[in-house]
C-alpha positions as CSV (number, residue, x, y, z in Angstrom):
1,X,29.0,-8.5,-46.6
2,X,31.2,-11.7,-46.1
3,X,30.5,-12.4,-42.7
4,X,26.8,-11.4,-42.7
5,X,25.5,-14.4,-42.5
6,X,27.5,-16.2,-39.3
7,X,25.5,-18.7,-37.1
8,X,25.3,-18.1,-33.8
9,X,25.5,-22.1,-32.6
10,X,27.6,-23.2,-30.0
11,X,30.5,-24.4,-31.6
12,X,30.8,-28.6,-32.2
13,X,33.7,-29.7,-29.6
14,X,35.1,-31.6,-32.5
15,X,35.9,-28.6,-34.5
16,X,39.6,-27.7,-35.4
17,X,41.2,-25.3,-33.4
18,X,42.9,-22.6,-34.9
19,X,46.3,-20.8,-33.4
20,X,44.8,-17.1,-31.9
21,X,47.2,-14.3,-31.1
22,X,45.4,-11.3,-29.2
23,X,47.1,-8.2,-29.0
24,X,45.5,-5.6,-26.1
25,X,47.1,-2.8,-23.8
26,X,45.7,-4.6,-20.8
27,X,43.5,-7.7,-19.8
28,X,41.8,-8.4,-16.5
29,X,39.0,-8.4,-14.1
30,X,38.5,-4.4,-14.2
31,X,37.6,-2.6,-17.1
32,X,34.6,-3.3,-19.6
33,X,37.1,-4.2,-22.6
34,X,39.7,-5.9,-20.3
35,X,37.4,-8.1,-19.0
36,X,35.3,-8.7,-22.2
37,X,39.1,-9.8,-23.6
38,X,39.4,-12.5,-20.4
39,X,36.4,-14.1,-21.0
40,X,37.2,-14.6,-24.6
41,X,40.9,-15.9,-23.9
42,X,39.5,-17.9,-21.7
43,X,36.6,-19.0,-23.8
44,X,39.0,-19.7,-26.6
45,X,40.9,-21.9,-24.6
46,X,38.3,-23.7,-23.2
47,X,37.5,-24.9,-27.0
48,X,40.7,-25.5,-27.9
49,X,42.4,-22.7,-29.3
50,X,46.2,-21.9,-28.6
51,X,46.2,-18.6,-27.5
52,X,49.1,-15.8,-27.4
53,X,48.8,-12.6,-25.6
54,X,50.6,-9.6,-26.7
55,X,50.4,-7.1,-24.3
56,X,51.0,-4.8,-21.4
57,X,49.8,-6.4,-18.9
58,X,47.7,-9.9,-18.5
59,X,45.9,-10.5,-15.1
60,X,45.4,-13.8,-16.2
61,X,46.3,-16.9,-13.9
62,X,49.4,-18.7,-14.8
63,X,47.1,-22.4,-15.5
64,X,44.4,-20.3,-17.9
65,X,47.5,-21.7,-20.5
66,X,47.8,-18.6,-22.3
67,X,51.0,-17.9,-23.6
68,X,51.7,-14.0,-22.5
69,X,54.4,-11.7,-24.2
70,X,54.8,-8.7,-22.4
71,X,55.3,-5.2,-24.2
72,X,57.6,-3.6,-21.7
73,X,55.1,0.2,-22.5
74,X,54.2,2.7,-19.5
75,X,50.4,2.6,-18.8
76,X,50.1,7.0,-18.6
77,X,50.2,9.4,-19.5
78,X,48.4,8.6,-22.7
79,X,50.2,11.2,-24.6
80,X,53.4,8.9,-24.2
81,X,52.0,5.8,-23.4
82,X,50.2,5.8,-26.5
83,X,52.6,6.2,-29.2
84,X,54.7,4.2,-27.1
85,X,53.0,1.0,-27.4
86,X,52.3,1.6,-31.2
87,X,55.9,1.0,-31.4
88,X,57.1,-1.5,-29.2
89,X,53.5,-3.3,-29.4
90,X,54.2,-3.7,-33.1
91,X,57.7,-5.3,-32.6
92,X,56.5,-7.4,-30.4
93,X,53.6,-8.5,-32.4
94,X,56.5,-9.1,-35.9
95,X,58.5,-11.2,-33.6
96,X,55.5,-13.3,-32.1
97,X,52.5,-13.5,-33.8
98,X,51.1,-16.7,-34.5
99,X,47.8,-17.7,-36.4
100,X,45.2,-15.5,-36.7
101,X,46.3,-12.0,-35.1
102,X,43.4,-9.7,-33.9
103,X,44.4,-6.1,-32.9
104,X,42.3,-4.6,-30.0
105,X,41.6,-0.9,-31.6
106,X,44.2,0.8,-33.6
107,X,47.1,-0.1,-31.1
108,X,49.6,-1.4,-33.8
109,X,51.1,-0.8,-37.3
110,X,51.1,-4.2,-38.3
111,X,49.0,-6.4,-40.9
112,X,46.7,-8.2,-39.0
113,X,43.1,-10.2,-39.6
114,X,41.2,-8.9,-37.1
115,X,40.5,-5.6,-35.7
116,X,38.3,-5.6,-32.7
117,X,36.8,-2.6,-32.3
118,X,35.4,-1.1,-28.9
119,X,35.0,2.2,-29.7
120,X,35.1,4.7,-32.7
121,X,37.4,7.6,-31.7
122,X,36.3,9.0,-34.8
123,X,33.3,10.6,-33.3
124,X,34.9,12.3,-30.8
125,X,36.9,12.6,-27.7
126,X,35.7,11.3,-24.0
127,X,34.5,13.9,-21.5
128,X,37.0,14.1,-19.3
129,X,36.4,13.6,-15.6
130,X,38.1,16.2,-14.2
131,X,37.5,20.4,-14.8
132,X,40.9,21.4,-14.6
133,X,41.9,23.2,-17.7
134,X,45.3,21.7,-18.1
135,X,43.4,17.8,-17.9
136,X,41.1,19.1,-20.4
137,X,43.8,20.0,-22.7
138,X,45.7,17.1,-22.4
139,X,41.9,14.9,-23.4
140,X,41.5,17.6,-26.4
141,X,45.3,16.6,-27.6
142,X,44.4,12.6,-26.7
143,X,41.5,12.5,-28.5
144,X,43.6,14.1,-31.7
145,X,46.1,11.2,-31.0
146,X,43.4,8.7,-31.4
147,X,41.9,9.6,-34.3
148,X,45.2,9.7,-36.3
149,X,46.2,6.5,-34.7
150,X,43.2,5.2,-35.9
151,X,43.5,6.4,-39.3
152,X,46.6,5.2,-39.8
153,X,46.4,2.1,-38.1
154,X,43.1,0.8,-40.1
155,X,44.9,1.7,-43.5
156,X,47.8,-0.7,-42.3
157,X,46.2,-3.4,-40.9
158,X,44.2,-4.5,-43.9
159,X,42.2,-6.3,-41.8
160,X,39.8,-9.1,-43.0
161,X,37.6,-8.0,-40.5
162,X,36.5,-5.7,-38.7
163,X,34.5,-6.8,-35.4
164,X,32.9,-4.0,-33.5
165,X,30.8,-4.4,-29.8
166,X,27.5,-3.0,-31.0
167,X,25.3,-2.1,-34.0
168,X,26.2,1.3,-33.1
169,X,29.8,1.3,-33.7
170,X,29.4,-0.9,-36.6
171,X,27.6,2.4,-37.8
172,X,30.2,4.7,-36.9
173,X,33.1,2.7,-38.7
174,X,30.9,2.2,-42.1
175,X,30.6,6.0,-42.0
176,X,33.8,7.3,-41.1
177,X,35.7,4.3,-42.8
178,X,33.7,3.6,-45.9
179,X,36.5,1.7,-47.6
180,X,35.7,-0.8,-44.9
181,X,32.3,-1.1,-44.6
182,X,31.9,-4.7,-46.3
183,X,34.4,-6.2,-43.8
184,X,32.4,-4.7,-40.9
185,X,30.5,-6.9,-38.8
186,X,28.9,-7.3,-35.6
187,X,29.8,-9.5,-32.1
188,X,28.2,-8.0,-29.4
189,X,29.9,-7.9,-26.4
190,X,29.4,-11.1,-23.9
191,X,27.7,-11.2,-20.1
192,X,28.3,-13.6,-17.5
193,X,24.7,-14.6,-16.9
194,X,25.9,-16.8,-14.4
195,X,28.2,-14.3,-12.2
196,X,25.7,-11.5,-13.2
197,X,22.3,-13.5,-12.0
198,X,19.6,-12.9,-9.5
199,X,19.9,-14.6,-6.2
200,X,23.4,-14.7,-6.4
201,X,25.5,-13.3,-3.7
202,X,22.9,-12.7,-1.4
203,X,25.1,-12.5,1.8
204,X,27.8,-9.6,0.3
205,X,24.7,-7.5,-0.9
206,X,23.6,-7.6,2.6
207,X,26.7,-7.2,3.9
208,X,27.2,-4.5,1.1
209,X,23.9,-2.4,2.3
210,X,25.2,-2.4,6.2
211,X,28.4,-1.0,5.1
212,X,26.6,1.8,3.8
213,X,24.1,2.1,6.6
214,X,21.4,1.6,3.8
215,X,18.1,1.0,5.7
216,X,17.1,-2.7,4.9
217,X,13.6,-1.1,3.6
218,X,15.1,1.7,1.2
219,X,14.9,1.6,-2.2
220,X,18.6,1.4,-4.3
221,X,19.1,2.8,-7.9
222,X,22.8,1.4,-9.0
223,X,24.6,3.8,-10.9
224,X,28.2,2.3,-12.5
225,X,31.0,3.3,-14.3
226,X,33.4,6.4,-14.5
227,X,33.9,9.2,-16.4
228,X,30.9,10.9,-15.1
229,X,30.1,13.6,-16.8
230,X,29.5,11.8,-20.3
231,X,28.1,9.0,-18.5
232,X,25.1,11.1,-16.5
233,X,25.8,10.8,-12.5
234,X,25.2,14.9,-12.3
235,X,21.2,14.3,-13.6
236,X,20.7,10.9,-11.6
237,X,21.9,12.9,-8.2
238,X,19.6,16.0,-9.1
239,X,16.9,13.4,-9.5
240,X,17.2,12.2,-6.5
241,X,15.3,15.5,-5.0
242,X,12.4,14.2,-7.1
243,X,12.4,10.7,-5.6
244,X,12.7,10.7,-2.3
245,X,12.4,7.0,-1.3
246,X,15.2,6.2,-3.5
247,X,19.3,6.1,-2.3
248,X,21.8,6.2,-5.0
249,X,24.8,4.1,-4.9
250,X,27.6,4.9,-7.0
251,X,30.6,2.8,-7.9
252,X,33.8,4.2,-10.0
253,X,35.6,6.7,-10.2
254,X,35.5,10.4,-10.7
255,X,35.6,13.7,-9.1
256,X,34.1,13.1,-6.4
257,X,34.3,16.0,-4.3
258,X,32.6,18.2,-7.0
259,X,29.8,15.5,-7.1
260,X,29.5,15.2,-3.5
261,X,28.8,19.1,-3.3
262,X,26.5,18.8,-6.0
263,X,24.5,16.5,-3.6
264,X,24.9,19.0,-0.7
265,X,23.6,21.8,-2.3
266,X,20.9,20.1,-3.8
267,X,19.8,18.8,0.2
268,X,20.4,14.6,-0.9
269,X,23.8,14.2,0.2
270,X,22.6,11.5,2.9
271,X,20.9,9.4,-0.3
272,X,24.3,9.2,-2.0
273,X,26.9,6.4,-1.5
274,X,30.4,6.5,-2.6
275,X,31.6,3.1,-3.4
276,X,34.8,3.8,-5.5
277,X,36.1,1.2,-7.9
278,X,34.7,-2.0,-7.4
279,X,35.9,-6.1,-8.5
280,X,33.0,-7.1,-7.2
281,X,30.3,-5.2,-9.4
282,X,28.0,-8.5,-9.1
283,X,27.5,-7.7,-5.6
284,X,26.3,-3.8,-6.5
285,X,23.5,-5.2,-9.0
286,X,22.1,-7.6,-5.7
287,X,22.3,-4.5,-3.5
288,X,19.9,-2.8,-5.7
289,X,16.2,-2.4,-6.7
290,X,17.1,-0.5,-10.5
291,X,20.0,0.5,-12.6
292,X,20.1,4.2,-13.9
293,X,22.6,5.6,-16.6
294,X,21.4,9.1,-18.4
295,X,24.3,8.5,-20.7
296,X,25.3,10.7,-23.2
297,X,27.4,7.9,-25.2
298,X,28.0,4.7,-25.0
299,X,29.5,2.3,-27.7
300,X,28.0,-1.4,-25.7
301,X,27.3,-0.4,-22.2
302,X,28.4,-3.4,-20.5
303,X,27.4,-2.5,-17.3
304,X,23.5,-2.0,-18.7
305,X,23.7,-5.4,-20.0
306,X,25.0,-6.9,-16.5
307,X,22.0,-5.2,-14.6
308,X,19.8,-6.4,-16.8
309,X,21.3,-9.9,-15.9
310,X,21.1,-9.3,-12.9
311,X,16.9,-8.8,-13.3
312,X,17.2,-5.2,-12.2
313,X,15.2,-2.6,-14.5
314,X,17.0,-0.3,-16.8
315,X,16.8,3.2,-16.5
316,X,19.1,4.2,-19.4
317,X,19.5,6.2,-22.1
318,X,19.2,5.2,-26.1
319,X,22.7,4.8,-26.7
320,X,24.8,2.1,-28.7
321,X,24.2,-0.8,-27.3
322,X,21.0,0.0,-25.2
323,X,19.2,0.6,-28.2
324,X,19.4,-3.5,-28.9
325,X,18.4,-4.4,-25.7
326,X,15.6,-2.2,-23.5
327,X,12.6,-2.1,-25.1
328,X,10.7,0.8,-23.5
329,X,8.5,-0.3,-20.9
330,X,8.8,-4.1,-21.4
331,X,12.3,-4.5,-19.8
332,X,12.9,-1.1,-18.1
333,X,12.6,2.2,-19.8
334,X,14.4,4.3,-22.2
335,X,15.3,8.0,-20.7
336,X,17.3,11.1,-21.0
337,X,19.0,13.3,-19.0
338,X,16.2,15.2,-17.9
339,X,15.9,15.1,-13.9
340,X,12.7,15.0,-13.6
341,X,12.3,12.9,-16.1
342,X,14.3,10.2,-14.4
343,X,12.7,11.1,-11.0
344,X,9.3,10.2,-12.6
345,X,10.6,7.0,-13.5
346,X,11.8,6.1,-10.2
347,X,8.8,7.2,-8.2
348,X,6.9,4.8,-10.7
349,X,9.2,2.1,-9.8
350,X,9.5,2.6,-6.5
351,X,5.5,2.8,-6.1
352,X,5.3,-0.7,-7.7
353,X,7.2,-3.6,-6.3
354,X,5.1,-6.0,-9.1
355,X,6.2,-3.1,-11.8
356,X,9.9,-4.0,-10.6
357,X,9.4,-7.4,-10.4
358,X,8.7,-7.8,-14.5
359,X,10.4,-5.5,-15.5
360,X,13.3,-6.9,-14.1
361,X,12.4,-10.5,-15.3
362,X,12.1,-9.3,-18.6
363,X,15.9,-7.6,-18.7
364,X,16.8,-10.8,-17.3
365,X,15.4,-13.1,-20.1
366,X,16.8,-9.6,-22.9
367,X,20.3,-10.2,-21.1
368,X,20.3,-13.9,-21.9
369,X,20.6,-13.5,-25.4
370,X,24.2,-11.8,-25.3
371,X,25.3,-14.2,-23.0
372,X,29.8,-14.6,-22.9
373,X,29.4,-18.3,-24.3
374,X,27.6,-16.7,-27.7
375,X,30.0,-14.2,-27.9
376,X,32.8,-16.7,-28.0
377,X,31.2,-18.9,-30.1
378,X,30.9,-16.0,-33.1
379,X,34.5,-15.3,-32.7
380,X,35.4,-19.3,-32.8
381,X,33.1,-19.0,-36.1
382,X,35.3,-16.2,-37.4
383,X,38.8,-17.7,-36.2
384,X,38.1,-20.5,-38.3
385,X,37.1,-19.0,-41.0
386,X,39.6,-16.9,-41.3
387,X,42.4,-19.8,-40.3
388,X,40.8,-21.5,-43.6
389,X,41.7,-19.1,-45.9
């Protein structure tokens, strides 16, 4: 495999820079993959590179010196949004591509060196957040849209490369794209082990546990993300019932009316807290004592990765991603979505503070080793060689 071999150095200051053109749907400070793709703009720039954004949006600050095209493309629905961007995203990217072009997914038709890939649609569709049987048609139908998209837009891009976010996905693409499988290779996904560190925002997560009328002695399991269902919140409220010292705190979004009466019926409504959407997920990881995420699929798990930073222990389930960082017992604890399993865990946890304490440490010192500054280093080491060629 012709990339199999990469160092993972910081890169020499006095290396060339290479012109980088991004293409994305969206980049900014919400979202795993949008802000995964702000990090790395701004790491690239940082060493160098010019960078051009192709795009529908860019939250990025006028002085980050990014050079932003905008693809004038609706952001929903996804049934017309989709194909949408496919075309006037590949226009866009003909008329102003320069250097080395990497394609975030299978968003455009072009021929491009890079595809950066965040998630395999290949193995199936998203659990959709919401019951209704119209939404769930309309996922059904999206996920069909993805997978052809994805077909056809590997086959056109002839990319040199194909980068994927975990082992995992590398997995997926070598087995449902075999043709590729010697340009597939591996950057994990980068963590702000500064933003995401322990000790840090002290003040917020206090103020952050008033808000919520959290008692300053109660134990907090942080539970993050959306689409709920796939991601576990319905077996981390129902074990709740088995750990009664805990409160859970949730932030993203969902349905959260059928989730709240879940919690009603099941007598721990008072132990949940709705938090929405949040910018300043940092401040969530300091407000709590563990992280928990029975998920059913993951292709990184960013938000595991930025507890971990954050020295809380990891409740979490052996998905992509997880897999290469908790190692049972040492740095948290692998689970499922058994209730009782994951009550278990937390009565364990919260019967310990020393138990928390290292295990916590230890995600901490796991977390370091995927920090944002390696991440953009491995794709520095690909730009260039790619830029050589």
């Amino acid at each position: 495999m012709p990339f199999e071999n990469e160092t993972e150095h910081e890169p020499h200051p006095r290396e060339p820079s290479v012109e980088v053109t991004i293409v994305a749907h969206d980049i900014g400070a919400v979202g795993g993959m949008e802000r995964q793709l702000t990090d790395l703009l701004l790491g690239l720039r940082r060493l160098g590179h010019s960078v051009t954004v192709i795009g529908r949006t860019c939250g990025l600050p006028a002085q980050a010196g990014v050079v932003f095209h905008r693809v004038r493309a609706p952001g929903r629905p996804f049934l017309l949004a989709y194909p949408w961007f496919l075309l006037a995203g590949s226009l866009a990217v003909r008329r102003h591509r320069r250097g080395v072009v990497q394609a975030t997914g299978a968003i455009v038709l072009n021929r491009v060196d890079v595809v950066a890939v965040h998630y395999c649609h290949q193995v199936g569709p998203a659990n959709p957040s919401r019951s209704t049987p119209l939404f769930r048609a309309q996922v059904r139908a999206a996920g069909v849209l993805k997978r052809l998209g994805e077909r056809l837009c590997f086959r056109t891009a002839r990319a040199r490369a194909i980068v994927c976010v975990s082992d995992g996905v590398a997995e997926e693409v070598r087995r449902y794209f075999p043709d590729l499988a010697s340009r597939v290779l591996t950057i994990h996904n980068g963590i702000d082990t500064g933003a995401f560190a322990p000790g840090t925002r002290v003040a917020q997560a206090r103020a952050l546990r008033a808000s919520g009328r959290i008692p300053e002695r109660a134990l907090v399991a942080a539970f993050v993300g959306s689409e709920w269902e796939r991601k576990g919140l319905e077996p981390a409220i129902r074990a709740l019932a088995g750990a009664d010292e805990w409160i859970l705190m949730v932030a993203g979004s969902g349905d959260q009316e059928c989730y709240a009466a879940l919690a009603r019926s099941l007598g721990v409504e008072e132990r949940v807290r709705w938090l929405g959407v949040s910018t300043d997920v940092p401040t969530v990881y300091q407000a709590a004592d563990a992280f928990v995420l029975p998920s059913s699929y993951e292709t990184f798990s960013l938000v595991t990765f930025e507890a971990a930073a954050s020295a809380l222990p990891i409740l979490a389930a052996p998905v992509s991603g997880v897999r290469e960082l908790v190692r049972d017992g040492e740095n948290g604890y692998l689970i499922g979505r058994d209730p009782d399993e994951i009550a278990a865990r937390l009565r364990e946890l919260g019967a310990d503070p020393q138990l928390r304490a290292r295990l916590g440490a230890a995600a901490r010192a796991s977390a370091l080793e995927f920090s944002s500054e390696r991440m953009v280093a491995r794709h520095h080491e690909l730009y260039q060689r790619l830029g050589a060629r």
